[in-house]
Predicted model as a PDB file, atoms N, CA, C, CB and O in Angstrom, pLDDT in the B-factor column:
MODEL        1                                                                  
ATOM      1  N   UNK A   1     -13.460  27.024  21.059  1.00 59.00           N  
ATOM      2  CA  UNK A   1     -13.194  25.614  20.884  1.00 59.00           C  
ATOM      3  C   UNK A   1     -13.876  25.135  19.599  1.00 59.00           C  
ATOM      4  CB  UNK A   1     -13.682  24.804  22.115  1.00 59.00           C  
ATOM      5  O   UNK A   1     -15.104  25.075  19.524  1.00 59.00           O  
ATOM      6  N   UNK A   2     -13.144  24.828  18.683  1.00 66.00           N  
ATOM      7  CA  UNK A   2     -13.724  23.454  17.628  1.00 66.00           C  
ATOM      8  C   UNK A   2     -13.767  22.524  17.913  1.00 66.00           C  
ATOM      9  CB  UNK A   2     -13.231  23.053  16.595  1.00 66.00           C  
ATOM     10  O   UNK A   2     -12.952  22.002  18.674  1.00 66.00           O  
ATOM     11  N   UNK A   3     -15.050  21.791  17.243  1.00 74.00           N  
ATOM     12  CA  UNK A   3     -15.115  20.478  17.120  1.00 74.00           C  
ATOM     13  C   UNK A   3     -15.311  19.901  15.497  1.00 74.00           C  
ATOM     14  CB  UNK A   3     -16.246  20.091  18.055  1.00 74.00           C  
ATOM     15  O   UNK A   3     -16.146  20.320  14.695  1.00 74.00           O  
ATOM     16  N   UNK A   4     -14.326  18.856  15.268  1.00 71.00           N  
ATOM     17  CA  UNK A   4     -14.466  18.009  14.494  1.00 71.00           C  
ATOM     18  C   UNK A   4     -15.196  16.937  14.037  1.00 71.00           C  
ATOM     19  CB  UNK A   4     -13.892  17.816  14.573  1.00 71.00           C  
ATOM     20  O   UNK A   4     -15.777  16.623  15.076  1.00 71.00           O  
ATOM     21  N   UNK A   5     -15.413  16.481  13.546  1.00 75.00           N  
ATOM     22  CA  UNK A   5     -16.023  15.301  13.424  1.00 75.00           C  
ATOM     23  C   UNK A   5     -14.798  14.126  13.619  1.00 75.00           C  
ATOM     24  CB  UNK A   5     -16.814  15.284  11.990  1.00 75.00           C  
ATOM     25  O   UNK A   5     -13.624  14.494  13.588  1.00 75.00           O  
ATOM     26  N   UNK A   6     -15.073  12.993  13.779  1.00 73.00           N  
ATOM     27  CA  UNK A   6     -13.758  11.841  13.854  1.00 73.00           C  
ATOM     28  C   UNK A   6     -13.229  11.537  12.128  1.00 73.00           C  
ATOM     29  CB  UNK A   6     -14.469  10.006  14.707  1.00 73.00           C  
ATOM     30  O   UNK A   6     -13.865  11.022  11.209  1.00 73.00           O  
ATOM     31  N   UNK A   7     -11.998  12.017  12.154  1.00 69.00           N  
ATOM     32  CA  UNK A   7     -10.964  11.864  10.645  1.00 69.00           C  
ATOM     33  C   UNK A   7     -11.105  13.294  10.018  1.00 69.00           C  
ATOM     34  CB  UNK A   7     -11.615  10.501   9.277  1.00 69.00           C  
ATOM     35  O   UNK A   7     -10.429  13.611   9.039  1.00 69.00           O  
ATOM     36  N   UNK A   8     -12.022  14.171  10.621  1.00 75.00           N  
ATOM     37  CA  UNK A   8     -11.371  15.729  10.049  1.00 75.00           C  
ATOM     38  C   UNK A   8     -10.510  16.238  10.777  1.00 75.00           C  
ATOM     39  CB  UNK A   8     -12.298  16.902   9.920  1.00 75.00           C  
ATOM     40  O   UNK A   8     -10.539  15.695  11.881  1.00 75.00           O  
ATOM     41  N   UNK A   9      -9.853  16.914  10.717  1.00 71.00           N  
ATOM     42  CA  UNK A   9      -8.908  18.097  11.313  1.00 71.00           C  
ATOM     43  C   UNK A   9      -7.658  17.341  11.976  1.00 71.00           C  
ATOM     44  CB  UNK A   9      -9.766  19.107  12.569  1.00 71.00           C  
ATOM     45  O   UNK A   9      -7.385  16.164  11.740  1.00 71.00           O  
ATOM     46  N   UNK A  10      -7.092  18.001  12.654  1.00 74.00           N  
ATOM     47  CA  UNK A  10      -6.077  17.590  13.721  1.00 74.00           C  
ATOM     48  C   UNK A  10      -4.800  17.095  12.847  1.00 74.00           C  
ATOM     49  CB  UNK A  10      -6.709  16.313  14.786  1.00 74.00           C  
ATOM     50  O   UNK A  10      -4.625  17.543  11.714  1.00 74.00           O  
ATOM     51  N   UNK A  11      -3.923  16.154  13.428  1.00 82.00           N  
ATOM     52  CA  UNK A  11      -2.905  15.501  12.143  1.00 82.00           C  
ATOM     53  C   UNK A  11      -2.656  14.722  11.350  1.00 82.00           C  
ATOM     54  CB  UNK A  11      -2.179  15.267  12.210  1.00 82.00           C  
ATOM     55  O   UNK A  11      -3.049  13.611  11.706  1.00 82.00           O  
ATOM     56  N   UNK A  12      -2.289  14.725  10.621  1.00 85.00           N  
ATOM     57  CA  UNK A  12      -1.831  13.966   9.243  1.00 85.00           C  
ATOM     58  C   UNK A  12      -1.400  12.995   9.832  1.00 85.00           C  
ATOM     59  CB  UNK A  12      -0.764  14.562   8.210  1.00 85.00           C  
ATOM     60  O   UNK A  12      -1.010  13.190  10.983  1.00 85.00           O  
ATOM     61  N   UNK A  13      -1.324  11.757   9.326  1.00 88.00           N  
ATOM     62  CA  UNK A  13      -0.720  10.754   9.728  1.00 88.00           C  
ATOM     63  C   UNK A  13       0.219  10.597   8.923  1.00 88.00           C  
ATOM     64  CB  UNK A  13      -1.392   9.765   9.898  1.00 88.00           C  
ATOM     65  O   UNK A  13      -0.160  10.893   7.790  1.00 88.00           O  
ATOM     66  N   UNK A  14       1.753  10.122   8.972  1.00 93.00           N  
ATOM     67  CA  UNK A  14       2.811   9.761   8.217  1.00 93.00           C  
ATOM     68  C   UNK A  14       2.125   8.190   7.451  1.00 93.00           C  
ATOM     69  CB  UNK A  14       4.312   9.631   9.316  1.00 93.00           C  
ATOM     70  O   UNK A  14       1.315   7.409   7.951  1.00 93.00           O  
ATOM     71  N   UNK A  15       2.812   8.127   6.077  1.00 93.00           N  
ATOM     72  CA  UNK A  15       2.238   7.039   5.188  1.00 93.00           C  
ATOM     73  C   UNK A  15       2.524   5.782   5.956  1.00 93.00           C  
ATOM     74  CB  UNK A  15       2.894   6.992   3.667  1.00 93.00           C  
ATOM     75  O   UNK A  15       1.679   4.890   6.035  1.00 93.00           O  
ATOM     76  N   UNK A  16       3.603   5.704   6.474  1.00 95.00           N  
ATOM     77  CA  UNK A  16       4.317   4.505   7.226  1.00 95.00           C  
ATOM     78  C   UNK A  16       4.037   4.305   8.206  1.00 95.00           C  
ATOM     79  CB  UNK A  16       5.472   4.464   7.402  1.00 95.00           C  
ATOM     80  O   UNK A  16       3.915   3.130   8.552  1.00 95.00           O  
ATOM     81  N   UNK A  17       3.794   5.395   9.146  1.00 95.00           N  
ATOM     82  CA  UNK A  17       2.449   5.265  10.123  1.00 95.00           C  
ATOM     83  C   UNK A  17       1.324   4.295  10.057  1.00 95.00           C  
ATOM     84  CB  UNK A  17       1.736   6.408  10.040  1.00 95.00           C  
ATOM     85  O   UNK A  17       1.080   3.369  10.830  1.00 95.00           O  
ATOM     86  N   UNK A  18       0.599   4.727   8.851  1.00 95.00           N  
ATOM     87  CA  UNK A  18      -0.334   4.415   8.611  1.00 95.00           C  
ATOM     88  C   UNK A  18      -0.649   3.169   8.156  1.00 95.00           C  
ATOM     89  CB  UNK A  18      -0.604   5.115   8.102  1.00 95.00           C  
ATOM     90  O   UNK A  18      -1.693   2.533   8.295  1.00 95.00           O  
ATOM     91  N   UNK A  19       1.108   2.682   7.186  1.00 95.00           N  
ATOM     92  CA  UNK A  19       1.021   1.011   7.035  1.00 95.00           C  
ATOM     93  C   UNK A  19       1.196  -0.010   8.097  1.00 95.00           C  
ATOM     94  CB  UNK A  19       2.000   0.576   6.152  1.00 95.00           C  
ATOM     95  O   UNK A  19       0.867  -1.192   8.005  1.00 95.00           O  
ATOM     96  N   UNK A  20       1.693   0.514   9.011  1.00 96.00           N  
ATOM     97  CA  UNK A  20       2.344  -0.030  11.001  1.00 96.00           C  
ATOM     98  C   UNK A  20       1.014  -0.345  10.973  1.00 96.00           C  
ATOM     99  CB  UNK A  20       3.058   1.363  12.686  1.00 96.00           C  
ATOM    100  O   UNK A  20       0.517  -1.429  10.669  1.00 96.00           O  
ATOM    101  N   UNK A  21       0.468   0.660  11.308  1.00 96.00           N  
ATOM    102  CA  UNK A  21      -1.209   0.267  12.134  1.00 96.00           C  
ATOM    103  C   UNK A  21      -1.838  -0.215  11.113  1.00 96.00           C  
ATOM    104  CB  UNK A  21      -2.288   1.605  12.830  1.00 96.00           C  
ATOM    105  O   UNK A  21      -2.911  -0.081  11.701  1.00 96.00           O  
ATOM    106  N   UNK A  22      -2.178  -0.693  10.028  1.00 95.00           N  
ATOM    107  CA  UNK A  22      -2.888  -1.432   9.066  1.00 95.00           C  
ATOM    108  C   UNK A  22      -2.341  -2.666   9.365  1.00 95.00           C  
ATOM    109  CB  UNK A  22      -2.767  -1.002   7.612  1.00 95.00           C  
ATOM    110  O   UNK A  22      -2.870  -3.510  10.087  1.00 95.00           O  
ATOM    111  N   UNK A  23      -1.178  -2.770   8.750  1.00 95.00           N  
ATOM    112  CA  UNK A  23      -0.598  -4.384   9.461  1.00 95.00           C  
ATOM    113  C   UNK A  23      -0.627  -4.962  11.262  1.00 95.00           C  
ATOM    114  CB  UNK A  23       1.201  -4.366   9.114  1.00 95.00           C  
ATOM    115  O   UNK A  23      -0.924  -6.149  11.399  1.00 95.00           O  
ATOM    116  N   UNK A  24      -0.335  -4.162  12.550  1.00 96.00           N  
ATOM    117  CA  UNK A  24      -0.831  -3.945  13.498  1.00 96.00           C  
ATOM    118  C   UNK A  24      -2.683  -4.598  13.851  1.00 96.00           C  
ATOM    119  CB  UNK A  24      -0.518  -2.548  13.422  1.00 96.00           C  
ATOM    120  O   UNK A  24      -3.170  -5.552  14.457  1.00 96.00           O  
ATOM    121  N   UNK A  25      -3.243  -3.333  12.997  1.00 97.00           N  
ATOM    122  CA  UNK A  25      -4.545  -4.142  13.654  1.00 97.00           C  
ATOM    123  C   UNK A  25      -5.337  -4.724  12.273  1.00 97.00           C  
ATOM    124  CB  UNK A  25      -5.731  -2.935  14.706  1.00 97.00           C  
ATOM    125  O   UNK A  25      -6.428  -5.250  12.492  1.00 97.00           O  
ATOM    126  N   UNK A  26      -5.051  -4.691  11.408  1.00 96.00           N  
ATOM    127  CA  UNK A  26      -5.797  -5.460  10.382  1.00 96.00           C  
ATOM    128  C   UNK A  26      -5.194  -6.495   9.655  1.00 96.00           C  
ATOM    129  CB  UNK A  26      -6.254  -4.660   9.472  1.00 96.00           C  
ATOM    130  O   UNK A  26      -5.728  -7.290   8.881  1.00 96.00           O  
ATOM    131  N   UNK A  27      -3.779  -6.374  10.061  1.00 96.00           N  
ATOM    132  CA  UNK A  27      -3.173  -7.398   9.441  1.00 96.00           C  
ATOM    133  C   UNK A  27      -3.015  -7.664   7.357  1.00 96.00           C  
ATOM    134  CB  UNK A  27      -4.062  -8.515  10.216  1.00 96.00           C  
ATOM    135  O   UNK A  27      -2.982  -8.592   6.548  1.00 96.00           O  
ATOM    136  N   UNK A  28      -2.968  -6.252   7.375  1.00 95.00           N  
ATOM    137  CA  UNK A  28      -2.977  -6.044   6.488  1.00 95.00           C  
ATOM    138  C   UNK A  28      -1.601  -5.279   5.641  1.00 95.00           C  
ATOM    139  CB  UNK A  28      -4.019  -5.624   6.613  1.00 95.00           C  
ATOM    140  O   UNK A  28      -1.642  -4.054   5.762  1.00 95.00           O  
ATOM    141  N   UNK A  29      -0.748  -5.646   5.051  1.00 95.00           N  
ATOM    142  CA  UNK A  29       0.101  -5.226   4.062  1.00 95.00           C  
ATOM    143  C   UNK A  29       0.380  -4.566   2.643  1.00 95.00           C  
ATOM    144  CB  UNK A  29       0.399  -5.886   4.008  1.00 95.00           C  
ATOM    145  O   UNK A  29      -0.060  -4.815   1.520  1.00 95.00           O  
ATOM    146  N   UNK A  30       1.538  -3.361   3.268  1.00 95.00           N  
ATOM    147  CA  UNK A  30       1.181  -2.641   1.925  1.00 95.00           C  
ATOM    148  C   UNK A  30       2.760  -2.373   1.808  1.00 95.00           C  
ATOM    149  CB  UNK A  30      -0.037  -1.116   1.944  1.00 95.00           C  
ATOM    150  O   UNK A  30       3.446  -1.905   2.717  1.00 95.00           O  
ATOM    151  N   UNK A  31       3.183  -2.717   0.643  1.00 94.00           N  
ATOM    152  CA  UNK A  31       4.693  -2.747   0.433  1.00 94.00           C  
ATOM    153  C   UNK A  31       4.939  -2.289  -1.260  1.00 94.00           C  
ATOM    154  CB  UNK A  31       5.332  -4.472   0.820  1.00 94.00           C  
ATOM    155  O   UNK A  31       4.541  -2.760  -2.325  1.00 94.00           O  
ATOM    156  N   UNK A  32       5.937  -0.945  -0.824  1.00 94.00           N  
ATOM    157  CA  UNK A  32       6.582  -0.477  -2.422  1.00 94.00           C  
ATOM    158  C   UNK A  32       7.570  -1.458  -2.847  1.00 94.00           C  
ATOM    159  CB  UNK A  32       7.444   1.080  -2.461  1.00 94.00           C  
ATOM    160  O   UNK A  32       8.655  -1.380  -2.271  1.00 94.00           O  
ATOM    161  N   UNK A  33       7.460  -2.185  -3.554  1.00 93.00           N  
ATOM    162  CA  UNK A  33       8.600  -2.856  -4.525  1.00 93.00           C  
ATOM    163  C   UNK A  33       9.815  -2.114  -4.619  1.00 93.00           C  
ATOM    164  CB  UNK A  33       8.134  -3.014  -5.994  1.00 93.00           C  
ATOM    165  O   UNK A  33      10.806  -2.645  -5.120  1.00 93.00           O  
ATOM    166  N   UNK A  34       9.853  -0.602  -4.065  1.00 94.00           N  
ATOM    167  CA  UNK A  34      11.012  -0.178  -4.580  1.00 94.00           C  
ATOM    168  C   UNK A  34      11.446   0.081  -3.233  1.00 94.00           C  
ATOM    169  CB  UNK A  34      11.025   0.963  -5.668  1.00 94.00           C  
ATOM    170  O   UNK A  34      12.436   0.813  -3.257  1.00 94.00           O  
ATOM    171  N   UNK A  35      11.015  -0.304  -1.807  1.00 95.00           N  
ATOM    172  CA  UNK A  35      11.607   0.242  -0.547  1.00 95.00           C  
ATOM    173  C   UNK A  35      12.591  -0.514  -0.276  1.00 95.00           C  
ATOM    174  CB  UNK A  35      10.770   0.331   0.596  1.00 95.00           C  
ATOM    175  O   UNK A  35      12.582  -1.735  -0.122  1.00 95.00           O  
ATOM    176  N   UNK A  36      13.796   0.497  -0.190  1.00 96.00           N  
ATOM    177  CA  UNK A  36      15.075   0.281   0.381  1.00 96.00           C  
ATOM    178  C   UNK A  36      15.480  -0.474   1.147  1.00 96.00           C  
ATOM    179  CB  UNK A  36      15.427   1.003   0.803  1.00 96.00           C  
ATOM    180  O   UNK A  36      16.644  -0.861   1.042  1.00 96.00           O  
ATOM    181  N   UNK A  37      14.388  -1.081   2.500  1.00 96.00           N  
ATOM    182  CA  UNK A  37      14.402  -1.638   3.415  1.00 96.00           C  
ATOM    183  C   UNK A  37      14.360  -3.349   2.803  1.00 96.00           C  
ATOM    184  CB  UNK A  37      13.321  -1.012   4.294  1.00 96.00           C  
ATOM    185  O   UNK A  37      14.761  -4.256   3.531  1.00 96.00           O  
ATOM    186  N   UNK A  38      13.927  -3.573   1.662  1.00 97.00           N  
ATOM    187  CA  UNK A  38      13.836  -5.152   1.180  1.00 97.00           C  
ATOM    188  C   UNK A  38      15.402  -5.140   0.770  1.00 97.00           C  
ATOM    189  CB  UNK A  38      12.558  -5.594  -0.312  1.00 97.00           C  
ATOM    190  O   UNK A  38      16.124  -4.149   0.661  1.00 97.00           O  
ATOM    191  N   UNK A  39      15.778  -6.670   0.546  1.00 98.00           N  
ATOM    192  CA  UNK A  39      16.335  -7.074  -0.034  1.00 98.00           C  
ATOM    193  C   UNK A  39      16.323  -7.376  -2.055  1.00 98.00           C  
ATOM    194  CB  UNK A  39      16.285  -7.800   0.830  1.00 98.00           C  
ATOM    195  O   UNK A  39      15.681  -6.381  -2.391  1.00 98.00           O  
ATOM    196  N   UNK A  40      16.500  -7.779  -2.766  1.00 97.00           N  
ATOM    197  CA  UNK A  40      16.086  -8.044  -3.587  1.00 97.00           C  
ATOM    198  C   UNK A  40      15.237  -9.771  -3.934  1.00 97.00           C  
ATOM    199  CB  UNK A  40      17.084  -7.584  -4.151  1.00 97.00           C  
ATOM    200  O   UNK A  40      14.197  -9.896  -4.581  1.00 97.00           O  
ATOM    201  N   UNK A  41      15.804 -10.587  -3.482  1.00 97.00           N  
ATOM    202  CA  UNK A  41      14.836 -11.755  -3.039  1.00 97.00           C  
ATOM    203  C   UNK A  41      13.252 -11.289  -2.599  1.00 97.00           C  
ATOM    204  CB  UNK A  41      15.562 -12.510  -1.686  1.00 97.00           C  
ATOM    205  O   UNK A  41      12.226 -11.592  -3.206  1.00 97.00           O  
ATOM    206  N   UNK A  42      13.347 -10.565  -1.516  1.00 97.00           N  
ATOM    207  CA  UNK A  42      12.545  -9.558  -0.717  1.00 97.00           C  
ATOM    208  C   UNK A  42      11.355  -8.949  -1.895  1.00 97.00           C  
ATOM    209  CB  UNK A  42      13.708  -8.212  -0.040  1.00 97.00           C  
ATOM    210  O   UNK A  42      10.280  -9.414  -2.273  1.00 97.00           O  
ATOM    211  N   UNK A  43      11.939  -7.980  -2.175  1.00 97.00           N  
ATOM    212  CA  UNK A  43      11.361  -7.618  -2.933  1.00 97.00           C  
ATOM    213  C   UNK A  43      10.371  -8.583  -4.571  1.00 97.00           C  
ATOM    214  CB  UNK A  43      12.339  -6.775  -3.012  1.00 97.00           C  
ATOM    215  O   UNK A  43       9.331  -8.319  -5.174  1.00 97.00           O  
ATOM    216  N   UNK A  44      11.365  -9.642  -4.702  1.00 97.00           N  
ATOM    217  CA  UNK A  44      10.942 -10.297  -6.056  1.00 97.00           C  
ATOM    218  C   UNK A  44       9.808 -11.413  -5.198  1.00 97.00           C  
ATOM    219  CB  UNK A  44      12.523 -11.172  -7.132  1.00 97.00           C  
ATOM    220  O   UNK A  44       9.053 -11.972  -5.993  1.00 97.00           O  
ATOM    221  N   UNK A  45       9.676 -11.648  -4.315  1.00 97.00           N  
ATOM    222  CA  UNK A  45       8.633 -12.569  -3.904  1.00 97.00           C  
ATOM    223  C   UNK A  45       7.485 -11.235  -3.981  1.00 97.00           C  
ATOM    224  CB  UNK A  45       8.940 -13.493  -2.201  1.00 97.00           C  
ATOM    225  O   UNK A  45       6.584 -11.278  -4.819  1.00 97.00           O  
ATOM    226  N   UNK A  46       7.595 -10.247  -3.178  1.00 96.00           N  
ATOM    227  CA  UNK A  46       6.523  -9.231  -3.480  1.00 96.00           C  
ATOM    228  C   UNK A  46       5.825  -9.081  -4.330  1.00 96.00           C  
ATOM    229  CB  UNK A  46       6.768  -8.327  -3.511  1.00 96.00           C  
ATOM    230  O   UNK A  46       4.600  -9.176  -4.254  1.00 96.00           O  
ATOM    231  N   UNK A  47       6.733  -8.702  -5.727  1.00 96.00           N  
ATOM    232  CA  UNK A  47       6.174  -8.369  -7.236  1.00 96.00           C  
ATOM    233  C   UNK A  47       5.111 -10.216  -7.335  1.00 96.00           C  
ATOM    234  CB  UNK A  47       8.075  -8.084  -8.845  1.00 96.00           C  
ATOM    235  O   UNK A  47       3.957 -10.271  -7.762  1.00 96.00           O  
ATOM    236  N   UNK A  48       5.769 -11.242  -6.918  1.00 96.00           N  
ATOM    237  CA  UNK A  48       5.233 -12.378  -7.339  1.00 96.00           C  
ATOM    238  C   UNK A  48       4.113 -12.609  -6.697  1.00 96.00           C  
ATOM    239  CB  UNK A  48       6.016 -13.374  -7.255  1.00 96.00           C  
ATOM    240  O   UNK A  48       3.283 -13.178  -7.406  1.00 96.00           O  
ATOM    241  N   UNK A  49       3.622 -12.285  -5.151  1.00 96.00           N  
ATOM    242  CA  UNK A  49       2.734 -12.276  -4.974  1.00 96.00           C  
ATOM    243  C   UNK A  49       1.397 -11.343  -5.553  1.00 96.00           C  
ATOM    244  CB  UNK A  49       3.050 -12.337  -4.085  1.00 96.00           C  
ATOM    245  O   UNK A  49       0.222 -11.639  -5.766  1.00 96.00           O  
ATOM    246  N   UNK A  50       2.139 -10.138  -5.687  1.00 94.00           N  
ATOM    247  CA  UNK A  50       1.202  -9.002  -6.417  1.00 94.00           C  
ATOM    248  C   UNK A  50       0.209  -9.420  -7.897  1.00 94.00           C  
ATOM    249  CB  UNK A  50       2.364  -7.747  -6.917  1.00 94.00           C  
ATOM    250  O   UNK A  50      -0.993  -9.348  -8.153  1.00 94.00           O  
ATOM    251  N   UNK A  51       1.629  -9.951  -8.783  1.00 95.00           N  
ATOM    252  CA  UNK A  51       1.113 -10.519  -9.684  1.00 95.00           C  
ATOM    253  C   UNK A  51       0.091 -11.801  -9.629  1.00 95.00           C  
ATOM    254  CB  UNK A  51       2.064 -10.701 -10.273  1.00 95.00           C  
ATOM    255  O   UNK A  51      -0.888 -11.997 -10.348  1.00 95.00           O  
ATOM    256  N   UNK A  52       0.647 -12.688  -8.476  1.00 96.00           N  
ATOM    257  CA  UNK A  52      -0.455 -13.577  -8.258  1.00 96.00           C  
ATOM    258  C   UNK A  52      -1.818 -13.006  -7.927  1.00 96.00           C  
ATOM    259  CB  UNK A  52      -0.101 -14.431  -7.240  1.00 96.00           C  
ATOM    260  O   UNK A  52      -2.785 -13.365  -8.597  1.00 96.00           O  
ATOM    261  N   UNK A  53      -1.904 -12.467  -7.312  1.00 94.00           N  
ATOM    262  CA  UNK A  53      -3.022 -12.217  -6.676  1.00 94.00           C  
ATOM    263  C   UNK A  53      -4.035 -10.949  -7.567  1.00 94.00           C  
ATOM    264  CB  UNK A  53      -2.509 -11.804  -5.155  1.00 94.00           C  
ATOM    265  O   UNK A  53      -5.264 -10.884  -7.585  1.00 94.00           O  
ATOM    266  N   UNK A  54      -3.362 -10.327  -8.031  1.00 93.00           N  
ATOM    267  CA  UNK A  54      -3.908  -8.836  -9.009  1.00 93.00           C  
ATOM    268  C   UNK A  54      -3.769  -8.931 -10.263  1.00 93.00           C  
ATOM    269  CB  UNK A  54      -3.150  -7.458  -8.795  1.00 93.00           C  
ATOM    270  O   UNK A  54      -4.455  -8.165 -10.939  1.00 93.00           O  
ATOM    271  N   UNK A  55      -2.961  -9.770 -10.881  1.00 95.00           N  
ATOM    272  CA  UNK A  55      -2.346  -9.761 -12.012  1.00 95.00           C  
ATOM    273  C   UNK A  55      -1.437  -9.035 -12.703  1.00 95.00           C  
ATOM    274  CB  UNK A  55      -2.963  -9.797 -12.536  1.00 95.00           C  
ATOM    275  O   UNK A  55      -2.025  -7.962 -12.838  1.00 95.00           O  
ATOM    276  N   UNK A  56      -0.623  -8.952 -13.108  1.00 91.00           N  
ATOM    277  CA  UNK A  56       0.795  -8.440 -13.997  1.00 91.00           C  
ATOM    278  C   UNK A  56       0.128  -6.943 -14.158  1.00 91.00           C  
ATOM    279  CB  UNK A  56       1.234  -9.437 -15.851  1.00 91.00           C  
ATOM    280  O   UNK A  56      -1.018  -6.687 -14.528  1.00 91.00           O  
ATOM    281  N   UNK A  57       1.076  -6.110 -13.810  1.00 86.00           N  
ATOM    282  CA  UNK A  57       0.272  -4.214 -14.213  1.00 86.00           C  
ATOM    283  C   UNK A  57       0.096  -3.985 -15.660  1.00 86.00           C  
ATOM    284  CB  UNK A  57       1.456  -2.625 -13.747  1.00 86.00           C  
ATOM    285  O   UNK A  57      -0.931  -3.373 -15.954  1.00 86.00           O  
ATOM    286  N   UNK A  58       0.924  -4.365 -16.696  1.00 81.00           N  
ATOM    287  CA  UNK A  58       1.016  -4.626 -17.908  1.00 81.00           C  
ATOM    288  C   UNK A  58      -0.287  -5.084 -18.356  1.00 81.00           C  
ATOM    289  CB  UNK A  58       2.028  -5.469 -18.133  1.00 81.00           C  
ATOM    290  O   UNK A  58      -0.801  -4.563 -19.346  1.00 81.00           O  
ATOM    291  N   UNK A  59      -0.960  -6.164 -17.611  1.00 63.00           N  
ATOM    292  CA  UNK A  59      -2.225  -6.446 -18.028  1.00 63.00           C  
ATOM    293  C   UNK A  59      -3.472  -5.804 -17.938  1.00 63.00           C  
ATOM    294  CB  UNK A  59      -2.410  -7.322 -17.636  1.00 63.00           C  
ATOM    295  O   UNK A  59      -4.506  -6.084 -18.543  1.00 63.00           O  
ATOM    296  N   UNK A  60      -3.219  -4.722 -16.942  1.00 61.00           N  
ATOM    297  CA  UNK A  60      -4.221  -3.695 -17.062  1.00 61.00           C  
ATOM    298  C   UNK A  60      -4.443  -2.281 -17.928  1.00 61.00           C  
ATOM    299  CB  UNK A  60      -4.251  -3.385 -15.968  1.00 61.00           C  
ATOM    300  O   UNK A  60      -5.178  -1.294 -17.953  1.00 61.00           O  
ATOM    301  N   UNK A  61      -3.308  -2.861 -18.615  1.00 63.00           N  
ATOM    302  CA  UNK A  61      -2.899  -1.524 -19.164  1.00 63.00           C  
ATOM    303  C   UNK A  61      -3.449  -1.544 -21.097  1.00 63.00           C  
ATOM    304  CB  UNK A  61      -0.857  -1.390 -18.855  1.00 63.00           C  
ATOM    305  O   UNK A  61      -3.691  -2.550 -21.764  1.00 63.00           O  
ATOM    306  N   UNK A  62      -3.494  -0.339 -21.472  1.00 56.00           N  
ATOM    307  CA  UNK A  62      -3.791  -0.338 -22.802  1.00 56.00           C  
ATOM    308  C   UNK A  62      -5.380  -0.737 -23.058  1.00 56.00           C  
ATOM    309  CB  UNK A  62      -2.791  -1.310 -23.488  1.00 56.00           C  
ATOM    310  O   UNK A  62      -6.334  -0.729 -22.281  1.00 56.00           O  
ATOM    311  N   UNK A  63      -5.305  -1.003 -24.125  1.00 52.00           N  
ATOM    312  CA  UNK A  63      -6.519  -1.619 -24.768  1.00 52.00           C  
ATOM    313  C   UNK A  63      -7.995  -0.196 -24.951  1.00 52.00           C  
ATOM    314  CB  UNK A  63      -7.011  -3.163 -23.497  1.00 52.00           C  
ATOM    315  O   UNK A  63      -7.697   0.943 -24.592  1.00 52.00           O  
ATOM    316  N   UNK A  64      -8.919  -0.366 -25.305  1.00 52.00           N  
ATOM    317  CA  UNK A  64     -10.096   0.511 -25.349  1.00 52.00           C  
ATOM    318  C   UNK A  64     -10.788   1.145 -24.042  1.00 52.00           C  
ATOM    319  CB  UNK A  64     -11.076  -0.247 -25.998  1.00 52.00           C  
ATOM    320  O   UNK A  64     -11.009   0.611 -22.955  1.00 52.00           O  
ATOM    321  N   UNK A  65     -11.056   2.427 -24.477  1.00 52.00           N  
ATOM    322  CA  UNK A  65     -11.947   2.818 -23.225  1.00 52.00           C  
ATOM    323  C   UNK A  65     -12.977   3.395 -23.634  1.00 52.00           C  
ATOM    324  CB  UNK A  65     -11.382   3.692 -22.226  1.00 52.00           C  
ATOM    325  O   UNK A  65     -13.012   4.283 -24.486  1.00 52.00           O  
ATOM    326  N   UNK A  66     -13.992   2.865 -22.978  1.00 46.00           N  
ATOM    327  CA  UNK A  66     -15.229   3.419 -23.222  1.00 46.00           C  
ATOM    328  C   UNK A  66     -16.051   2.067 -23.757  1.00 46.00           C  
ATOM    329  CB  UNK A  66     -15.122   4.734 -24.312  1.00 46.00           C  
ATOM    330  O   UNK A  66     -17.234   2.154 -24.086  1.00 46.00           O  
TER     331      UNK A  66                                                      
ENDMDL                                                                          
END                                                                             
């Protein structure tokens, strides 16, 4: 018999799985802009909240490192 510790071994959880029970018990949302399942309305409030809240991806992008 093995034993694990809790979150080693055993199964993988499916990604979508894993967003069910995030939204489920944390109430928390995680949505691809590109899933099939939106509409396009759907989807363009998404990108708008994203951008509200994180800012435009474009804006993280470029500039110096280091």
């Amino acid at each position: 018999m093995r034993w694990h510790p809790k979150g080693y071994g055993g199964q993988r959880r499916d990604p979508e799985q894993v967003k069910r029970e995030g939204w489920h018990e944390q109430r928390v949302l995680a949505v691809a802009l590109d899933d099939e399942r939106l509409t396009w309305p759907e989807r363009e409030l998404v990108r708008q909240l994203g951008e509200k809240l994180y800012g435009s991806p474009a804006a993280g992008q470029g500039g110096r490192h280091g």
